[in-house]
N, C-alpha and C positions, 0 to 999 in steps of 0.2 A: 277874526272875532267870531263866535258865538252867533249863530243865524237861528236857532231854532232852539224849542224845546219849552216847555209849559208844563211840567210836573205841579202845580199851586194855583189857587184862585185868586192869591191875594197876590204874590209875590212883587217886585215890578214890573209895571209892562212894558215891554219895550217894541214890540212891533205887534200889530194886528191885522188881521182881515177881514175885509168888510163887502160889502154887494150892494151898489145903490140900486133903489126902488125902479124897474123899469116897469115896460107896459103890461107884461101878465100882474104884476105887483097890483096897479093898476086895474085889471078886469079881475081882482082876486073875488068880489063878490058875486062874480055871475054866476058860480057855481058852487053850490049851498056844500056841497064834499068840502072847500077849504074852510070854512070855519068865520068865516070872518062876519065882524060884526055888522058892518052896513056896507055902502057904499064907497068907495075910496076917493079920497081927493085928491088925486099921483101930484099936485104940482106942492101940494101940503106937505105931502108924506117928505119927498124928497127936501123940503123946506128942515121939515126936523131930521131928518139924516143927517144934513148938511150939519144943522149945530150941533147935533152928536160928533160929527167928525170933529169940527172945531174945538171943542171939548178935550176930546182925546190929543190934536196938536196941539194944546194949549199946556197940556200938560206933559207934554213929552213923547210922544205917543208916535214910532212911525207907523202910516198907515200905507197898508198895500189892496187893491182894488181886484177883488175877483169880475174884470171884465165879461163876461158871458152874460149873453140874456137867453134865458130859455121859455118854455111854459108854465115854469111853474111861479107862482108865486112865491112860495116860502122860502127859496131860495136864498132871499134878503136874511132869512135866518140863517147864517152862516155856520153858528156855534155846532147845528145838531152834527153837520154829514161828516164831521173828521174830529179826530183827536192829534194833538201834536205830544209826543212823550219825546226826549233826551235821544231814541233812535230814530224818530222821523216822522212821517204823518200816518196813524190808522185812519183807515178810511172806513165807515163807517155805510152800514143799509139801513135807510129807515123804514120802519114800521107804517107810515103814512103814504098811503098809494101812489099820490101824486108827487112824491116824496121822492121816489125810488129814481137813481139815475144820478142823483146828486151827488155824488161821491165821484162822479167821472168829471165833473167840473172839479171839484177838489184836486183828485190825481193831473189833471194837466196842467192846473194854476203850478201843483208843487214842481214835477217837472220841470217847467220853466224855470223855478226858484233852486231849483237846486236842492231841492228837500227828500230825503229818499222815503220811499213808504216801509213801513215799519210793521205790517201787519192789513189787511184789510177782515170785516163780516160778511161770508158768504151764504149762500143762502142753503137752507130757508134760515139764519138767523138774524134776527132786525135789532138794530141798537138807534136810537136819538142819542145825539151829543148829548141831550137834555136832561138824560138821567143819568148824567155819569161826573163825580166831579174826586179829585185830589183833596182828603183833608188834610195829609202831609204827605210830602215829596214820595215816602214810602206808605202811605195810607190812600187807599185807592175804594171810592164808595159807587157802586151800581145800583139802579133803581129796576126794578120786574115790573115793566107798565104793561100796557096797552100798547105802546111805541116799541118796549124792548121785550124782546120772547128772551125764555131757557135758555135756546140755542144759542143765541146773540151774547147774552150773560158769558155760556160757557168756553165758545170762542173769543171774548176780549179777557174774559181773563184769564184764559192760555197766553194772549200777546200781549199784557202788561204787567203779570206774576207780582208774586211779592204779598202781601197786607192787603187782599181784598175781603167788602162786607158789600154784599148784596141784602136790597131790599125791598117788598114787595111794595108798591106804589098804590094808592087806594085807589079804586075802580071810579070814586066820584060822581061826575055826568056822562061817563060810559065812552064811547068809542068818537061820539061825534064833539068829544070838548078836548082838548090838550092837555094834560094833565103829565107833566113830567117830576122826576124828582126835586128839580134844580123850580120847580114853581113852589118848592114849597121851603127852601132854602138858601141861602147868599151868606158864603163866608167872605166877611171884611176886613177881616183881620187873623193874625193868628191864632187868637184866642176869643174872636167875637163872630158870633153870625146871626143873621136876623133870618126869622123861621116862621112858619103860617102851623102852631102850633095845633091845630081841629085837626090837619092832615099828615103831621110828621111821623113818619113811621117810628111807631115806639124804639124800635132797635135802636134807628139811629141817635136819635135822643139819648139813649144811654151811651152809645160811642161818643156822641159829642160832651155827654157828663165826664166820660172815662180819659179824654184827653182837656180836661178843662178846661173847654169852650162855651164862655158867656151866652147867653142866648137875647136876642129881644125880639119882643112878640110881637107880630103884626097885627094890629086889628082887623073886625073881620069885615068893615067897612073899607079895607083899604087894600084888602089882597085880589080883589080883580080889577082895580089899578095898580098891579103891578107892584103895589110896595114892598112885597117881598122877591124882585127881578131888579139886583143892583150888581153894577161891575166894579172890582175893586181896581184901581188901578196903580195904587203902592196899598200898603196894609194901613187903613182907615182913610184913603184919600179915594172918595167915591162918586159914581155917576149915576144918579138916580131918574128916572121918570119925574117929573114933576106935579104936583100935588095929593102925595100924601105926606099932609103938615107932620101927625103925631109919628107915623116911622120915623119920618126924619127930624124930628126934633128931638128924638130917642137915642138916634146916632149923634145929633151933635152934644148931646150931654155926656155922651161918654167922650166927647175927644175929637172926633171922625167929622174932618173935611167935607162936606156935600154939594157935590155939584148938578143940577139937577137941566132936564132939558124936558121940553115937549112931544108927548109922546104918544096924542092923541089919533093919533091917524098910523104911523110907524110901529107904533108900539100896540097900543091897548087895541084896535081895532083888529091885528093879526096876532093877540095874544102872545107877546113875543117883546119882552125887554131888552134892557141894553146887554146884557148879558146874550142874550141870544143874538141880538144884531153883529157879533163881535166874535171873531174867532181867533184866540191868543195864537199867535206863533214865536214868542222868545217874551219869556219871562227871566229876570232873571233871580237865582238864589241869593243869598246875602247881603238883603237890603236893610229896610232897618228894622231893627228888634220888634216881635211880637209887643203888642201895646200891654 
C-alpha cells in the first residue's frame, strides 16, 4: 500500500506527523527571539496536544510521532521543516534562526520510515512549510516572506515543477511576528477556503477566483486566534482552534463538519495552528467529490 505522499490540503488524511510539546517547548518564552506570547504552561500545552491527537484518531487518522527533543521549541510545528510530494520528503531550511537544523530531524524520522528524500533547500536559500501549499495536485502556490527568500522559492521549484504561482507575502509586524502564507489562508475543501482577506496577496485571490474557489472571510477579530489556521482532514470535515464562533459558523452553513479543540497554550501562544502542529505524510487522491 501507498505509505507516502500529500500533493492536497484537503485530500484525505491518512497518516500524519506530529512532535509532542517537550521542555524547550516549555522554556519557549525565556527568550523573546521565539516569539511566543507569555509564559508556557507545558503540562497545558501537552493537555491540548493530546486532544488534538484524539481528534485526528477519532477520525481516522494514523499518527506517527517525531520522537526527538531538541532546543528548539518550534519544533512542535512540524508542518514548516518538510514537504512530502508522490517522490518522497523535501526537506526544507528555515528562515527562522533557531529554526535552522530542523530538517535533520525530519531526514532521520524519514529514514527510519522508509520515505526517500526527494529533493532538500540548500543554502543560503530558506523556505517555511508555511508558505507553501498544493491548490491542486498540479497547482503548486509559494509565498516570498520574511521566512522564505528568492533563493528558497527558486530551488523548490526546480524540485516540485509543474503549475507554480509565487507570491509575495506582506511584510506585516516585520521580522519579529510570523507571518507566513498558509496564516493567511486554509483550503477545506476543493472548491472552499477560508482567507484573512486585509492580507491575501491580490494574485492569489485571483488564482483562487480562476479555479473557482469559494472564499470565506475571516473577521479581523478572529485571525490572531487562529480562525483562519484550520486542517482539513477529508474535504469539509475540519479541525479548528476553538473559539472563533463566526468562522465557524460560516463553515457550518456551508456544509463543513467542525471539530474544534483547545488551543490556547499549543496553539495561539506559539502562533502555530493545527495546520502547523501536523505534517501530512499520505494523503490520499480520490476521496469524495469536491463540495
Amino acid at each position: 500500500m501507498k505509505q507516502f505522499g500529500a500533493r492536497s490540503m484537503t485530500d484525505p488524511l491518512e497518516r500524519v506527523l506530529v512532535k509532542r510539546p517537550g521542555p524547550a517547548f516549555g522554556a519557549a518564552f525565556e527568550d523573546p527571539a521565539h516569539g511566543y506570547l507569555h509564559a508556557v504552561d507545558l503540562d497545558e500545552a501537552r493537555r491540548q496536544h493530546d486532544q488534538l491527537l484524539r481528534l485526528l484518531a477519532d477520525l481516522g487518522v494514523h499518527i506517527d510521532e517525531l520522537g526527538v527533543e531538541t532546543g528548539d521549541p518550534d519544533l512542535v510545528y512540524v508542518f514548516d521543516p518538510a514537504l512530502v510530494s508522490d517522490e518522497g520528503m523535501i526537506l526544507l531550511r528555515s528562515g527562522k534562526p533557531n529554526r535552522l537544523g530542523e530538517e535533520e530531524a525530519m531526514e532521520s524520522w524519514a529514514a527510519d520510515a522508509s520515505i526517500p528524500i526527494a529533493g532538500r533547500i540548500g543554502e543560503p536559500g530558506t523556505v517555511d512549510g508555511g508558505d507553501t501549499f498544493w491548490l491542486r495536485p498540479d497547482v503548486f502556490c509559494i509565498g516570498r516572506s520574511l521566512r522564505t527568500n528568492a533563493e528558497g522559492v527558486r530551488q523548490l521549484t526546480s524540485i516540485v515543477g509543474g503549475d507554480i504561482h509565487v507570491f509575495d507575502v506582506p511584510y506585516f509586524h516585520g521580522p519579529d511576528e510570523c507571518l507566513h502564507l498558509l496564516s493567511v489562508i486554509s483550503p477545506v475543501a476543493g472548491d472552499l477556503a477560508v482567507v484573512y482577506l486585509p492580507l491575501l496577496p491580490s494574485g492569489l485571490y485571483g488564482l483562487l477566483r480562476d479555479h473557482g474557489v469559494e472564499l470565506i472571510a475571516v473577521p479581523d477579530d478572529e485571525f490572531d486566534t487562529l480562525g483562519c489556521n484550520i486542517l482539513a482532514v477529508r474535504p469539509g470535515v475540519l479541525i479548528v482552534v476553538d473559539g472563533n464562533p463566526r468562522t465557524r459558523r460560516s463553515l457550518e452553513d456551508r456544509g463543513c463538519e467542525v471539530h474544534p479543540f483547545e488551543g490556547s497554550e499549543i496553539c495561539i501562544n506559539g502562533t502555530g495552528g493545527p495546520t502547523c502542529l501536523t505534517r501530512p505524510i499520505l494523503r490520499l487522491s480520490g476521496g469524495p467529490p469536491p463540495r
